[in-house]
Residue, then its C-alpha position, 0 to 999 in steps of 0.5 A: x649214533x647219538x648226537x650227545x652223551x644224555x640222548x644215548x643214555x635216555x636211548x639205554x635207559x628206555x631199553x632197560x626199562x623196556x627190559x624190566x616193566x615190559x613182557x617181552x620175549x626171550x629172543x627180543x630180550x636179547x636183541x635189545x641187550x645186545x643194543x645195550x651193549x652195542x651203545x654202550x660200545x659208542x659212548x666214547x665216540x658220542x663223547x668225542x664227538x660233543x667235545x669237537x661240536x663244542x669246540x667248533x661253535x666256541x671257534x664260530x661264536x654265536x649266530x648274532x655276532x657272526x650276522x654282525x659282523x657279515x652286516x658290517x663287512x657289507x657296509x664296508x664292501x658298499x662303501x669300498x665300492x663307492x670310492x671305488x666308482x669315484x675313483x674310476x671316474x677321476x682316472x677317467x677324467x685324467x686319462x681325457x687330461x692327458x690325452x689331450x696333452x699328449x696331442x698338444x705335445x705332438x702338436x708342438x713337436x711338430x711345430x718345433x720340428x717346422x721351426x727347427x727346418x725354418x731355422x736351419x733354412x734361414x741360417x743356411x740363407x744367412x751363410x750364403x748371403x755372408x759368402x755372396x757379400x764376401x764374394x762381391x766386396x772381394x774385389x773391393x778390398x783387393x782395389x783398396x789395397x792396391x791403391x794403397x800400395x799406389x799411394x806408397x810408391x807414389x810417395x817414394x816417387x818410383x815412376x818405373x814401379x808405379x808404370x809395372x803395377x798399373x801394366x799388371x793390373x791392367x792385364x789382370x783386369x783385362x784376362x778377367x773381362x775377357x774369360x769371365x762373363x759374370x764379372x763382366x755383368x757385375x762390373x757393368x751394374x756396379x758402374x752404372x751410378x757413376x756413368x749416370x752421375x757424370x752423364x755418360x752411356x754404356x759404352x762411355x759416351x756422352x749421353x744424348x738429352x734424348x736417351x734415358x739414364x742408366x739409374x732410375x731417379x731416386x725420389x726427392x724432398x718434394x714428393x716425400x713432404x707430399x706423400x705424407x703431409x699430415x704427419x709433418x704438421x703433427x709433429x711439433x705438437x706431440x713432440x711438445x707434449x712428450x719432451x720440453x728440450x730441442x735436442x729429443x725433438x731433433x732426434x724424434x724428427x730424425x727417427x720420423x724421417x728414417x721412417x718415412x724414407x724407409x715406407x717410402x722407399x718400400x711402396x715405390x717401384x723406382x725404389x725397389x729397383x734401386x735396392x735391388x740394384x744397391x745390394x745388401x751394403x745398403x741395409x747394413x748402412x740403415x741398420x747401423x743408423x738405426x743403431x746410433x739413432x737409438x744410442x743418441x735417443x738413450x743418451x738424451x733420455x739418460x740426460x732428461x732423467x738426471x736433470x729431473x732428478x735433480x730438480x727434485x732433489x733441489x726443490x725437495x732441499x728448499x722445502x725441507x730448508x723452508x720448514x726447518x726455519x719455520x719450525x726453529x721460529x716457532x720453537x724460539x717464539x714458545x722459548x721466548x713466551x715461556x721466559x716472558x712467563x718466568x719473568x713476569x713470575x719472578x718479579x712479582x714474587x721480589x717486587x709485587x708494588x713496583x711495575x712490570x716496566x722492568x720485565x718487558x724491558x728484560x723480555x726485550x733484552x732477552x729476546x736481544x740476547x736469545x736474537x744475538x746468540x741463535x745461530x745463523x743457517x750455514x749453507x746447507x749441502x743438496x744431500x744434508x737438505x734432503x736428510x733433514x727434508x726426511x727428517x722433518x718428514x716423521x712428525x710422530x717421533x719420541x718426545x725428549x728432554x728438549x735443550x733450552x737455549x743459552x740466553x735463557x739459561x743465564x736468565x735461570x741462574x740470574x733469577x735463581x740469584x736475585x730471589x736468594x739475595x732479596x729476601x736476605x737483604x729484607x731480613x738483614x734490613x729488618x733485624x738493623x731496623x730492631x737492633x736499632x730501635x732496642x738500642x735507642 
C-alpha cells in the first residue's frame, strides 16, 4: 500500500506505460491491469491515510520545536533536582535540630519530675514540722490560759476555786507524767535552761561546784570579738564611705552582729547543741529580727533619698535664682545704655551749643528712676525656683517683641514733647523777630 496519493499514481502510471511502449504478453497484460485496478481500488485509503499522517505531524509539530522544548524541560528537571538536594540537606539539618531539643526537652522533664518530688517532699516536711510545732507549743497555750483563768480568780479573791483548779491541774500533770514517757522526756529538756539558770540538778537539788551544767554555756562577747577581729575594725571606714548619717551606721552594725552571731553559731559545737535543743522557736525569732532589720534599713534608706532630694532641689532653686538676677541685671544695664544713647541723641538734635552735662544728669536720673520703679524679688517658692531653674535652662528660645520698662518709657513721651515743642518755639521766635523788624 502506498504511502501517498502521488507515489500511487507514479505506481499506475509506470504500469500503463509498461502497457502501451512495452511488448508484452497477453497474460502479463492482464495481470498488470488488474494491478491497476486493484490500486485504483486503494486510492481512498492512501487518501485517508495521508490526511491522518498530516494530521498527526501538525498535532507533533516540527522536530526542532519538540527537541526545544524536551532541551528546556531537562533544564528544568536539573534545577528541580538541585532545590530538591538543598532542600534535603535543610530537612536533614532541622530533623538534627529538633532531635537535639526533643532530648533536652526529655531532659527537663526529667528534671522537673525530680524538682516536682523535692517539692512535694520538702511540703510534706514543711506540714510535719507545723503539726511538730503545734504539738509541742500545745501545752503552752494550754499553761497560758490557765494562767490566765488563775489570774481572774485570783482577781475575784476565790481562794476555794483557785485551790480546786491548782488540785486538777495537778492531777492531770501527774496522770500525764505518770503514763506518758514521751512527755516526760519533753518535759525534762524544756526545764533544763531554767534548772541551769537557778543552779540546780536534775532531780531539783543544788548543784555541787563539782558537777557539770545542765545546758552547755553559750559562747560570750569575748570570743566573738576574738574570732573575728579584722572585720570590727573595718567596719567604721567602709561605713564612712557608704552613708554619712549615724542612724544606717547603727543599723549596718546591727546586721554585722546578726551575721557574725549567726556564723558563729553555725561553726561551733556548743552552738549546734543548743539549736538542737532550743527547736524551731529560735529560727522563727531570727527571722522576724531579719525581717524588722530589713524594714528599719528601708526606712532609713527612704529617709536618705528624700534629704538628697531635697538638697538638689534646694541647691538647683539658689541657682536658677542666682541666674535669673544675673540676667534681669544685664537686661536693665543694656536697657540703661540704650537710653543713655537716646538721650545723648535727642539733645544734640535740640541743643547742639549747649553741653552734655545735662544728659549724664538725666542718665543718672533715669537709672534713679529705672532703680526706684524695678521690682524687688519676692520670696520665691522651692517649685517656682525650679520652674524658672528649667526656664532659664533653654537658652535657644524665639526672640519676641521684648517689653521696655516704665521709666524708659515716660523718657520716650518726654523727648517725643520736647522735640515738638523746640522747634515750634524757634519758628515762632523767628517770625516775632521778622514781624518786629518790618514793623519798625
Amino acid at each position: 500500500m502506498c504511502s501517498s496519493e502521488e507515489e500511487l499514481n507514479d505506481v499506475i502510471h509506470c504500469l500503463q506505460y509498461r502497457i502501451q511502449h512495452e511488448s508484452i504478453p497477453l497474460a502479463e497484460e492482464k495481470q498488470l491491469l488488474k494491478e491497476i485496478k486493484r490500486l485504483e481500488g486503494t486510492r481512498e485509503a492512501v487518501i485517508t491515510n495521508a490526511a491522518m499522517r498530516a494530521k498527526i505531524q501538525d498535532s507533533m509539530g516540527q522536530k526542532e520545536v519538540i527537541q526545544d522544548q524536551v532541551k528546556l524541560i531537562g533544564v528544568d528537571l536539573s534545577g528541580v533536582r538541585k532545590e530538591q538536594f538543598a532542600v534535603q540537606s535543610k530537612k536533614k539539618q532541622i530533623k538534627e535540630k529538633l532531635t537535639a531539643i526533643e532530648k533536652k526537652l526529655e531532659s527537663l522533664q526529667e528534671e522537673l519530675k525530680a524538682v516536682t518530688q523535692k517539692r512535694d517532699k520538702a511540703y510534706q516536711t514543711i506540714l510535719e514540722l507545723r503539726k511538730q510545732h503545734d504539738e509541742e507549743n500545745a501545752y503552752f497555750y494550754q499553761s497560758r490560759s490557765l494562767i490566765n483563768k488563775a489570774k481572774i480568780v485570783a482577781a475575784k479573791k476565790d481562794i476555794k476555786a483557785l485551790e480546786e483548779l491548782a488540785n486538777v491541774e495537778v492531777e492531770k500533770f501527774m496522770d500525764l507524767w505518770n503514763g506518758n514517757k514521751a512527755f516526760r522526756d519533753d518535759y525534762e529538756r524544756r526545764i533544763l535552761k531554767s534548772l541551769d539558770t537557778r543552779l540546780l540538778s536534775r532531780d531539783g537539788r543544788i548543784r555541787n561546784p563539782d558537777e557539770k551544767p545542765l545546758v552547755l554555756p553559750e559562747i560570750t562577747v569575748h570570743t566573738r570579738t576574738e574570732a573575728l577581729p579584722k572585720p570590727g575594725a573595718k567596719q567604721p571606714k567602709e561605713e564612712a564611705k557608704s552613708s554619712p548619717q549615724p542612724g544606717t551606721k547603727h543599723l549596718k552594725k546591727g546586721q554585722k552582729d546578726a551575721e557574725t552571731k549567726a556564723m558563729e553559731s553555725k561553726s561551733s559545737p556548743e552552738n549546734v547543741v543548743a539549736d538542737k535543743i532550743s527547736g524551731s522557736s529560735n529560727k522563727e525569732v531570727d527571722a522576724a529580727k531579719q525581717k524588722e532589720m530589713k524594714r528599719e534599713e528601708e526606712i532609713a534608706k527612704a529617709k536618705q533619698a528624700l534629704e538628697r532630694k531635697k538638697k538638689q532641689a534646694e541647691k538647683a532653686a539658689a541657682k536658677a535664682a542666682i541666674r535669673a538676677q544675673k540676667e534681669a541685671e544685664k537686661k536693665l544695664k543694656e536697657r540703661e545704655k540704650k537710653a543713655k544713647k537716646k538721650a545723648a541723641a535727642s539733645t544734640t538734635a535740640i541743643n547742639p551749643e549747649e553741653p552734655t552735662e545735662p544728659t549724664a544728669e538725666a542718665s543718672e536720673s533715669e537709672k534713679v528712676d529705672a532703680s526706684a520703679e524695678a521690682p524687688v524679688p519676692a520670696p520665691v517658692s522651692v517649685k517656682d525656683k525650679a520652674q524658672k531653674g528649667n526656664a532659664i535652662r533653654y537658652r535657644n528660645r524665639t526672640k519676641g517683641p521684648e517689653v521696655l520698662p516704665r521709666a524708659i518709657l515716660r523718657r520716650k513721651k518726654s523727648t517725643n514733647y520736647w522735640t515738638w515743642a523746640a522747634p515750634a518755639a524757634l519758628v515762632v521766635l523767628i517770625l516775632l523777630a521778622v514781624g518786629y523788624y518790618y514793623l519798625v
